[in-house]
N, C-alpha and C positions, 0 to 999 in steps of 0.2 A: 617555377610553379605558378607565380600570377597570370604568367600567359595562358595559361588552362584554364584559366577562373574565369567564369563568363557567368555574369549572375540576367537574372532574364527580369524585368519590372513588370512585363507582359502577366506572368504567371502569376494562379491564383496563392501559392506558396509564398509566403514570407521573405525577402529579402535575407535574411540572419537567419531563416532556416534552410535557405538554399545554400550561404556560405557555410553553416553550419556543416549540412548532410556531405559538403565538398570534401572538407577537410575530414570529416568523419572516415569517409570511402579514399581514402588517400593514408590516413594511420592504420585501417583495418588491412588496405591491401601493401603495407610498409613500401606505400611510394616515398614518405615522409618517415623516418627511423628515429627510433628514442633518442631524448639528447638533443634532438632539432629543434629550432627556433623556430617559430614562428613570425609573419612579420609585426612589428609593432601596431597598435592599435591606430594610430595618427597616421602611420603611413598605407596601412593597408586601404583604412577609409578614403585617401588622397587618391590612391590608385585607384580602386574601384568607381569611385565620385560617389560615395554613401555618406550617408551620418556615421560617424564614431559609435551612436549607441547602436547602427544594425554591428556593428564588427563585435562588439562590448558584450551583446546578446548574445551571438554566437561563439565566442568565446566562454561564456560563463556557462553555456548550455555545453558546450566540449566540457568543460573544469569540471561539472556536475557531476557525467557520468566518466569522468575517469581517463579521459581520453589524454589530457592534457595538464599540467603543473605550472603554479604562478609561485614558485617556492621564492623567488629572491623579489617580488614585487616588479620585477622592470620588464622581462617577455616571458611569454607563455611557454613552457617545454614541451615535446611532447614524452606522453609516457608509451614504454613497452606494450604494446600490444599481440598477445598469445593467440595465434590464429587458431580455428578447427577444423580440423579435415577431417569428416568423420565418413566411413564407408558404408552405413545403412543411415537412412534418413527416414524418418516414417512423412492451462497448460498446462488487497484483498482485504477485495480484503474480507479475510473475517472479522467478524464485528467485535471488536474490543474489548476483555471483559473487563466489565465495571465494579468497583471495590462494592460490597453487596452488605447492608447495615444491618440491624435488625430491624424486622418490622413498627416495631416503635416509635424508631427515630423518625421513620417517613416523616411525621408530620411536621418536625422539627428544621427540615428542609428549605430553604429559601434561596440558596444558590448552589446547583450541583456543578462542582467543578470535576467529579468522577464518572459522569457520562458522555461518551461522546452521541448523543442522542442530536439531534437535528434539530436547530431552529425552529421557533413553532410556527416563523413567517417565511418557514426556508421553501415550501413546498405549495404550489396552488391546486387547493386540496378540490375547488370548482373544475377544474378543468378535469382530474384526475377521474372523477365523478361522472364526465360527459364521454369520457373513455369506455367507464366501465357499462354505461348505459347504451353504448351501442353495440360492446358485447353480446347483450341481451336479446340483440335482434335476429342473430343465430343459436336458435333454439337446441339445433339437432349437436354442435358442437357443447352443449351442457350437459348433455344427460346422460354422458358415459363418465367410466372414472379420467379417458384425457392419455395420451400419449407417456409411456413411463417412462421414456429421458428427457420428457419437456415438448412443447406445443412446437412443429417444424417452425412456426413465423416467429416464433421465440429465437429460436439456437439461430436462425436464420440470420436476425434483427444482432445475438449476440456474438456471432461470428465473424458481422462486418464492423460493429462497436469496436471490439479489441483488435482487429486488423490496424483500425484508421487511428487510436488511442494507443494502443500499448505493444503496437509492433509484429502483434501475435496473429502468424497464417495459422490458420485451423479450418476444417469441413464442419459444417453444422453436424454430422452424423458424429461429430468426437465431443459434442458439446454433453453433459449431463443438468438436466436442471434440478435443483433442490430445493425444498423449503428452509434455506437457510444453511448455516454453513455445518450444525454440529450433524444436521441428518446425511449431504454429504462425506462429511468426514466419515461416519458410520458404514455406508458403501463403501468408500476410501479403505478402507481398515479391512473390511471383510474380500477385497481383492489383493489387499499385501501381506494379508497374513500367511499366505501359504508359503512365502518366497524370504520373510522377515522377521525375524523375532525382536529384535530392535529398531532405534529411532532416535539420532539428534535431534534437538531442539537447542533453539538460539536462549541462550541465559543471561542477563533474563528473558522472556520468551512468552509467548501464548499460554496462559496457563490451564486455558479450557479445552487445547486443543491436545497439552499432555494428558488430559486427565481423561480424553477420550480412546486416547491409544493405549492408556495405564487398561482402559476398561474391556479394551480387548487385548489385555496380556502381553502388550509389546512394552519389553524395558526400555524404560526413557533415560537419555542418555543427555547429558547439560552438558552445552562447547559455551564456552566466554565468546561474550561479543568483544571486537575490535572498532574501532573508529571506521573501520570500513569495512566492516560485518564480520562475516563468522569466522572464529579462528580458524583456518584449514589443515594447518599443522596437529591440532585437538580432534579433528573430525577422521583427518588418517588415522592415527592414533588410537583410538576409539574402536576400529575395525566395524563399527557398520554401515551397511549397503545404503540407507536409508536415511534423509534428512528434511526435517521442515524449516523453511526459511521464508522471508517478507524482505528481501533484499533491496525494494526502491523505497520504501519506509520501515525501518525494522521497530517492532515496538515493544519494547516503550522506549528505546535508546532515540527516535529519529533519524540512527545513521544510514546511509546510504551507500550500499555496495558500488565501487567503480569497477569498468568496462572489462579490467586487467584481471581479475580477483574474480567476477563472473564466467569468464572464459578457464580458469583455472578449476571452476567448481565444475564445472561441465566436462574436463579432463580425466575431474576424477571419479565422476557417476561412470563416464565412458569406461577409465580403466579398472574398477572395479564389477563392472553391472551391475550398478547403484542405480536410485531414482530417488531425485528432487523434486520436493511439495515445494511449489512458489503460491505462498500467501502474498497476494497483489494488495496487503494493507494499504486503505487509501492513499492508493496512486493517485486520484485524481486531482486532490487538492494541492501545486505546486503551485506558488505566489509568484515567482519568478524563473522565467525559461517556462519549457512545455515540460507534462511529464517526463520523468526518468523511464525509455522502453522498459519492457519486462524480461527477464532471463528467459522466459520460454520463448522468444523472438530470436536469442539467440542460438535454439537447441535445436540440432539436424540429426539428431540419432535416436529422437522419442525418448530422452529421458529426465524429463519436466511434467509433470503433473502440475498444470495451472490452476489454481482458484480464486475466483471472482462472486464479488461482492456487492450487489445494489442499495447496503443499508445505510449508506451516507450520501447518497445522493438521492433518495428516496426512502419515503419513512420505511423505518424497518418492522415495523407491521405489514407492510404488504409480504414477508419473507422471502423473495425469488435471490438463491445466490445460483451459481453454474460451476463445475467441472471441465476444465479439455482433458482427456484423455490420449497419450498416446496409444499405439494401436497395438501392442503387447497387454496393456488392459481393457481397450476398447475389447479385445476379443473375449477374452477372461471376464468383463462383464457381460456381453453376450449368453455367453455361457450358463452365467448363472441369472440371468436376466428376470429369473418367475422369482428368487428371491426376495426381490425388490419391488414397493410401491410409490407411487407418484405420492408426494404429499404438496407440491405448489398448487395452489388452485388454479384450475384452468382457465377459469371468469380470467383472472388478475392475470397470469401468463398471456392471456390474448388481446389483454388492456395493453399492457407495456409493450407487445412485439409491436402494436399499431401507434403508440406517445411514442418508441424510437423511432419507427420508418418515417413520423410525420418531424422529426427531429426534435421534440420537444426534448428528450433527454440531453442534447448539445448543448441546448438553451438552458436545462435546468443547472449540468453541473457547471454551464460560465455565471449564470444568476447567485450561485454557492459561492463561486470560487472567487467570487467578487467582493460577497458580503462576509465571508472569514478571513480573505485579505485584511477586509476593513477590522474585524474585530480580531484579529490577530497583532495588528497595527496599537489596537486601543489597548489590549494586554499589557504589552511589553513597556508601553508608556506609564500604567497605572503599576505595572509593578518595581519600575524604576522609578517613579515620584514618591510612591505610597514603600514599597517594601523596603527599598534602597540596598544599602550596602548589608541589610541583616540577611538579604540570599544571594545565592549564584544562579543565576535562570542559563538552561541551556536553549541558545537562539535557535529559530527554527524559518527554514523558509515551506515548508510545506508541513500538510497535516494538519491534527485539529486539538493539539496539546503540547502543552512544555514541560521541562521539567526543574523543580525547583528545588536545590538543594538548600536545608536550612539553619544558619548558624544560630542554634538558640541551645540550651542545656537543657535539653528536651529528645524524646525518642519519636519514630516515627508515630508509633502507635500515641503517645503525649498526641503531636501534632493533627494527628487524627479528629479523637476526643474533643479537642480545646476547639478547632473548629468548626464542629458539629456543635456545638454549644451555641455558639455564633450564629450557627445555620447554617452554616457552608459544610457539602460533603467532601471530602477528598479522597485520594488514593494513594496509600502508601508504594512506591516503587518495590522495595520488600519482596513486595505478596507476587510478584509475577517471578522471581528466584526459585528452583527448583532445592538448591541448596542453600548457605547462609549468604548474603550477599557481602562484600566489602565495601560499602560504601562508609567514608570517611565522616560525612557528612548526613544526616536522615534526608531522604529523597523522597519528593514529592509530585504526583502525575495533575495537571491543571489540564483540563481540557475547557473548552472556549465555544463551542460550537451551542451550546443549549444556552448559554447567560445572556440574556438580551443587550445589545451592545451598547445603552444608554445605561444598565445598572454595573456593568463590567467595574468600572471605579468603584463604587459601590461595594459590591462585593471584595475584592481587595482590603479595602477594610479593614473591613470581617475578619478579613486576616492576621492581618496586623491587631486591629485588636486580640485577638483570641491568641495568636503567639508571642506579641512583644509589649503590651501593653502592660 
């Protein structure tokens, strides 16, 4: 096998993503079979003449998605990989929803640890402004209501983004744009209703996104999550054709579906004639290795519905989220195409198709992915000094929240209260349960992305005062 390995220094590709992609295209096409070793980290870097950490990288980047196991700590194995062969071939995040207080409390607010709202220094709000102002200079593109699946430089601009990011071929004509994610869901719904009366949802799960399909009449149907996403054994079981799932960030658990378990879900939309909602909950934010591709990257038979999301890397007041469509409902919206109206604004759709072609969006989410490294870092430190042994935080290498189970003789709703008192808002885990949840412990969502990274300790506190003080 090392003789085939030929890594190029030439290219503008990464060293550990070229050995990566090698070995990747070597499990998929079982030149390499389950149960196989890999070579050791010291030796492979000796042969090739690399550092340890490009091997270490592309290694942890195989671990990540699935490809590969480090069960006994000494060599990497490889895992089983479920090929697809499928015979027609023709895809998020939604925004989070955030525990919601009464209006009273606002004011009472001083650190929201239950929004994943954006940095208020995450975004340069000048430049965004110099975007929107040369919009202005074509007049004749205002003053209509605006293309109703999105501005063409748009889907254009979002068709080569998730190509280069998230592994996903798609035509701008399959792209849908929306003001945000629940107006597409609403299309979404008024195209599967004729084919669906049901719908899994991951438990705990999106709970704005049940309550959008509760509103057009599809029984929601709660599968237990797994360490490595959706039980599939509960989703057979279940008998519907129909499932929503966030498999490279599942939320609020943080798990992350591997390679093996992806290609199994796609066997089974295939042998049912099912279709898979892939919620791309922020993908983009992984601290280590590059993102986890998307499941729709891996689908050759159109049966992936992709949804994508701008509200974390851009404020989400601008609202623009997208739709890919495959082409069994690209045509079915067609169809009913006069139903439907543009609600993105145009101005802003033709701001952002021109900030990505000039790359500012690459720029923006490494300028993100940098500074929630950093306060993602200050977290785990401040709630290990300051919380200690009173929780269990579950670690996290992407994303922009943890979770915090917490040993006090207190409920989650207590834990709530007592830290709203404080000033700090939170979010009970609980509330995203369809049904009672089991957890042993009261579960708590800390998101990290709006606390300014000098009051982060600070905050913490808060915490500790208000539940163990």
């Amino acid at each position: 096998m090392l003789e085939l390995l030929m890594l190029n220094p030439n290219s503008k590709e990464p060293l550990y993503i070229q050995l990566y992609q090698h070995y990747k295209n070597a499990i998929e096409q079982n030149r390499i079979v389950k149960g196989e070793k890999l070579p050791s980290i010291r030796g492979l870097a000796k042969s090739l003449a690399v550092s340890k950490i490009t091997v270490e990288k592309a290694y942890q980047q195989l671990l990540s998605e699935g490809y590969i196991s480090n069960y006994d700590r000494s060599r990497y194995t490889v895992n089983k990989f479920e090929d697809i062969r499928c015979e027609t071939g023709a895809a998020t995040a939604a925004a989070a929803p955030a525990y919601q207080p009464l209006p009273a409390e606002e004011a009472t607010i001083l650190y929201d640890f239950a929004s994943g709202e954006m940095d208020i220094n995450g975004f340069d709000f000048s430049l965004w402004k110099r975007y929107i102002s040369k919009v202005f200079l074509n007049k004749e593109r205002l003053v209509g209501y605006g293309h109703i699946r999105g501005e063409p430089e748009l889907r254009t601009q979002i068709a080569k983004y998730i190509q280069k990011s998230r592994g996903v071929y798609t035509q701008p004509d399959q792209i849908i744009v929306g003001a945000g994610v629940q107006n597409l869901l609403n299309i979404l719904c008024s195209l599967l209703k004729l084919e669906h009366q049901s719908i899994a949802f991951e438990e705990p799960g999106f709970k704005n996104g049940r309550r959008i399909f509760t509103d057009h009449a599809f029984a929601i149907i709660p599968v237990k999550m797994r360490q490595d996403g959706i039980a599939i054994e509960e989703l057979v079981k279940s008998g519907t054709k129909l499932v929503y799932l966030s498999p490279s960030h599942q939320f609020p658990t943080g798990y992350i579906m591997p390679v093996g378990k992806r290609t199994r879900l796609l066997k089974w939309a295939q042998s049912v004639d099912g279709t898979i909602i892939e919620d791309d909950y922020d993908s983009e934010f992984r601290y280590f290795g590059r993102p986890i591709p998307a499941l729709k990257g891996l689908d050759n038979a159109g049966r992936v519905v992709y949804l994508g999301s701008f509200s974390k890397v851009i404020p989400p007041s601008i609202r623009i989220s997208y739709l890919v469509l495959p082409e069994h409902l690209l045509a079915l919206y067609h169809q009913n195409s006069s139903l439907y109206n543009q609600a993105a604004s145009t101005i802003e759709q033709l701001a952002l198709a021109k900030f990505m072609e000039d790359g500012h969006l690459e720029r923006q989410i490494r300028r993100l992915r940098k500074l929630y490294a950093e306060k993602n870092v200050l977290l785990f430190d401040a709630i290990r000094n300051i919380l200690g042994e009173h929780v269990e935080v579950t670690d996290t290498e992407s994303g922009l929240h943890t979770i915090l189970s917490v040993k006090a003789e207190l409920t989650a709703k207590d834990l709530v209260e007592k830290a709203l008192a404080q000033g700090c808002r939170v979010a009970p885990v609980q509330d995203y349960y369809l049904e009672s949840s089991q957890e042993k412990l009261p579960q708590i969502i800390l998101y990290f992305s709006k606390i300014p990274a000098n009051q982060i300790a600070t905050a913490i506190r808060r915490l500790h005062q208000a539940w163990f003080a």
